[in-house]
N, C-alpha and C positions, 0 to 999 in steps of 0.2 A: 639947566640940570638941577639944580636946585630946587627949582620949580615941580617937577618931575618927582624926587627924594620925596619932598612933602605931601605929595600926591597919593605914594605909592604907601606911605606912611600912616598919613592919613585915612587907607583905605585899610589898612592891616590894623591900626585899632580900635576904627568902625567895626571890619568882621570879628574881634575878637571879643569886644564889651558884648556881643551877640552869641558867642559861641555857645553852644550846649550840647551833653553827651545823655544820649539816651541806650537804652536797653529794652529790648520786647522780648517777649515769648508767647506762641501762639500755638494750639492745635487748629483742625479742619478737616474739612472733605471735600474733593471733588469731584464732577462726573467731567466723563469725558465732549471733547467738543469737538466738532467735523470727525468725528470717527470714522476709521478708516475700514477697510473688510481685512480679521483678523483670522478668519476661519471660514467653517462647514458645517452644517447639521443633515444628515443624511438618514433618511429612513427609505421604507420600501415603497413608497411613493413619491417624495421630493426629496430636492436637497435645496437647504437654504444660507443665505451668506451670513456670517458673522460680524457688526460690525464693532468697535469699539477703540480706547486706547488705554495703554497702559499708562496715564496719567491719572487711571482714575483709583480714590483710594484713599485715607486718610494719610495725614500730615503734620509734623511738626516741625518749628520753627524756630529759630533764635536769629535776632538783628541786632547789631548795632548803631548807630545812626548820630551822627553827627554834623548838627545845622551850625553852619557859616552864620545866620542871619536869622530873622522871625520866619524867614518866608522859605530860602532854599537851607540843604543837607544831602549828604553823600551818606551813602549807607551801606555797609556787605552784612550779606546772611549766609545762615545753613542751615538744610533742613533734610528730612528722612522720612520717604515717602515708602506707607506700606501698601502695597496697591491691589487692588479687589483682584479677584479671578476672571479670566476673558474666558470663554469658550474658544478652543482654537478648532477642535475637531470632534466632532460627537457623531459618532453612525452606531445606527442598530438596524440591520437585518440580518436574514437569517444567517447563521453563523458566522455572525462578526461582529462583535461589540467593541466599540472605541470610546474612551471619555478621556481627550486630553483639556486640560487648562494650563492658562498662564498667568504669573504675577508678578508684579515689579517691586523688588528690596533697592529702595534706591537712595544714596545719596547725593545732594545736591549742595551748589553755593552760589549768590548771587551776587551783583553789585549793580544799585540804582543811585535815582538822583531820585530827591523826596521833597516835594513842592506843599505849601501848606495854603492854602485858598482860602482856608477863613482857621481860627483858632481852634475848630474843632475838626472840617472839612479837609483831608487832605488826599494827595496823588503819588502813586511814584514809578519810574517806570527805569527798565536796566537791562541788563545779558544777564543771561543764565547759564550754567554747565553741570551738567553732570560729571562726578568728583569720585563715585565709586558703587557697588552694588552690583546688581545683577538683572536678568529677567527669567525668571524660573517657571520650568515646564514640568508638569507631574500629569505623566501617562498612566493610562489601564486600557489595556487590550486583550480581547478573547475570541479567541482566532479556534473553531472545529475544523481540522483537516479534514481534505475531501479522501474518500479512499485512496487513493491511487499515493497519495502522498502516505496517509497512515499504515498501507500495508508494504511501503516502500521501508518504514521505520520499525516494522516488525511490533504495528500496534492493532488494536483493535478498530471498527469499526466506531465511528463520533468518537475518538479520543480530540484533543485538544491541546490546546497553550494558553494561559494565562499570564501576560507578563505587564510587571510595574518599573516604571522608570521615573529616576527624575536629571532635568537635564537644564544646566546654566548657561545662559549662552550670557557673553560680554558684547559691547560693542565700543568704537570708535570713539576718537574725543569729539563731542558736540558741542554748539552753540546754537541756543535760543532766547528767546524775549520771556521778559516778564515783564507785568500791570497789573494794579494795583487802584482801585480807589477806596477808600475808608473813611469813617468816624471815630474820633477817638473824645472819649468824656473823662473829664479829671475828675480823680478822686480827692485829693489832698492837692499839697505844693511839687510831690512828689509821684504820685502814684495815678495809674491813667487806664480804664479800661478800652478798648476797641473793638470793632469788629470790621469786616473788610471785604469786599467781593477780589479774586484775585484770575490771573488769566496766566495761564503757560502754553508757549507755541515752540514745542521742542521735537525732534526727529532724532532717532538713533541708527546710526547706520552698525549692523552687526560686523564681526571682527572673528571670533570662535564662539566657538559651544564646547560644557565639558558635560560627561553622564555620571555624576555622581554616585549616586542609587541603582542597585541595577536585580531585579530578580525573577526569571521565569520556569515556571513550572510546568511540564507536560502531563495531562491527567489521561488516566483512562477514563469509560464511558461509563465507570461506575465510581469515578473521583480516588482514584489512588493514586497518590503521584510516581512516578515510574522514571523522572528523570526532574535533576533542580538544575539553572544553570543560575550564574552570579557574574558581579561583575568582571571576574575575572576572566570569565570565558567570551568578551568581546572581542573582536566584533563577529556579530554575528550576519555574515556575508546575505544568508538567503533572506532574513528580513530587515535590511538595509541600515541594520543597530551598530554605532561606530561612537566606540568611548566619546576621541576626540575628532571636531569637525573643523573645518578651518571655512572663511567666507572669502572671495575675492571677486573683485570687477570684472575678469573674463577666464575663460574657461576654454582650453581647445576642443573643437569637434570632436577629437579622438581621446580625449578626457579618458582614462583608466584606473583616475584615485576617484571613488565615491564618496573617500570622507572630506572632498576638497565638492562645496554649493558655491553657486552667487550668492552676492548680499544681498540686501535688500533693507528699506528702512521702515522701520517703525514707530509706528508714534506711540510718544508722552504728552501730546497738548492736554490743555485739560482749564474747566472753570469752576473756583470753588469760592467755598464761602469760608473764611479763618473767625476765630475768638482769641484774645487776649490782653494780655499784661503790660503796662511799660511802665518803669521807672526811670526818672530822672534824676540825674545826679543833681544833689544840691551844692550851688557857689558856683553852675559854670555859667548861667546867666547872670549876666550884673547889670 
């Protein structure tokens, strides 16, 4: 037992004469990686697939990181991802124009293990979760009713709709990877600059959608508007527009709520490149 005490002792003021606390901050960018099909582009001859993910998009960062030893450290971060535009839906023929996009406001927090391979050379690798944010849809649609529809509304012939929307959908709690390998070069005793190729393998499975934004306008064929609607006047049944949407795993055949979809998951993976900063506390190496 004894034996054992000194052992364990032993080993607790070996890793602590080792201890050191560090601090980073980093911006970056990433593109996306195995992207997935996010959408449509439709014109009067093809229509083509979308692909991409919402992982992609610039980034920043803050970790903290604390080595046991020279060689191994635990570390948690957070970080807030502002992410580029997807094409989800874009048609244009004749009387129909669509340009929807998407982008991810997201934030994030990690925790790895951070292995140092030479003084300069290091790796880290950990889970990842999504902690809060959104995935944001901002529609434009212009829609010429056909006669039959416009003299049904008591309008002219090529009148139209014009409508903008913007729509947040949330999703589920996730779990995915992160890695990491990097270079980092001392400045001083204290100060460290780095740079880092980094890898996220993340999926979101959706939960609800809300319509934030909401405004359509009916013009006549010489652009007068003749009718505005807002959000308040959701949903709008004949074009499938519903404030709020809910997502679930299954659906009866006889389904009679439309604002109740399946889910479906969407990716965040993503490969980027970071820059930054690290400071080291002075006095926790001895």
């Amino acid at each position: 037992m004894k034996q054992l005490i000194t052992a364990v002792a032993a080993i607790l003021v070996s890793t602590a004469s080792f201890a050191q606390f560090q601090v980073s901050a980093s911006t970056g960018y990433a593109m996306s990686s195995a992207g997935m099909q996010l959408g449509t582009t439709t014109t009067t001859t093809s229509t083509e697939n979308n692909y991409g993910s919402y992982g992609e998009g610039s980034n920043v960062q803050i970790r903290g990181t604390y080595f046991l030893n020279e060689k191994f450290g635990l570390e948690l971060g957070l970080g807030y991802l502002h992410g580029a535009d997807q094409t989800i839906t874009k048609v244009s023929v004749p009387g129909l124009e669509v340009d929807a996009i998407a982008r991810a406001r997201a934030f994030g927090a990690s925790a790895s293990m951070v292995y140092n391979f030479t003084n300069n050379f290091y790796g880290r690798i950990g889970a990842l979760i999504k902690v809060g944010g959104k995935t944001e849809a901002v529609v434009y649609k212009k829609e010429v009713f056909s006669d039959p529809v416009a003299a049904a509304q008591g309008l002219p012939s090529g009148s139209y709709s014009e409508t903008n929307f913007v729509e947040d959908y949330h999703g589920q709690f996730p779990l995915g990877f992160v890695g990491a390998l990097g270079y980092s070069f001392d400045l001083d005793e204290n100060f460290a600059l780095f740079v880092e190729a980094e890898y996220y393998g993340i999926s979101l499975k959706r939960k609800d959608s809300e319509i934030t934004e909401f405004n359509s306008n009916i013009h006549t064929p010489d652009d007068n508007i003749v009718k505005v609607l807002t959000l308040d006047d959701l949903p709008l049944v004949q074009q499938g527009i519903y404030k709020n949407t809910t997502y679930v795993d299954e659906l009866p055949n006889n389904n009679t709520d439309p604002s109740k979809k399946l889910s479906q998951k969407v990716p965040y993976s993503s490969f980027g490149l970071n820059f930054g900063v690290t400071y080291k506390f002075s006095g926790s190496k001895k």
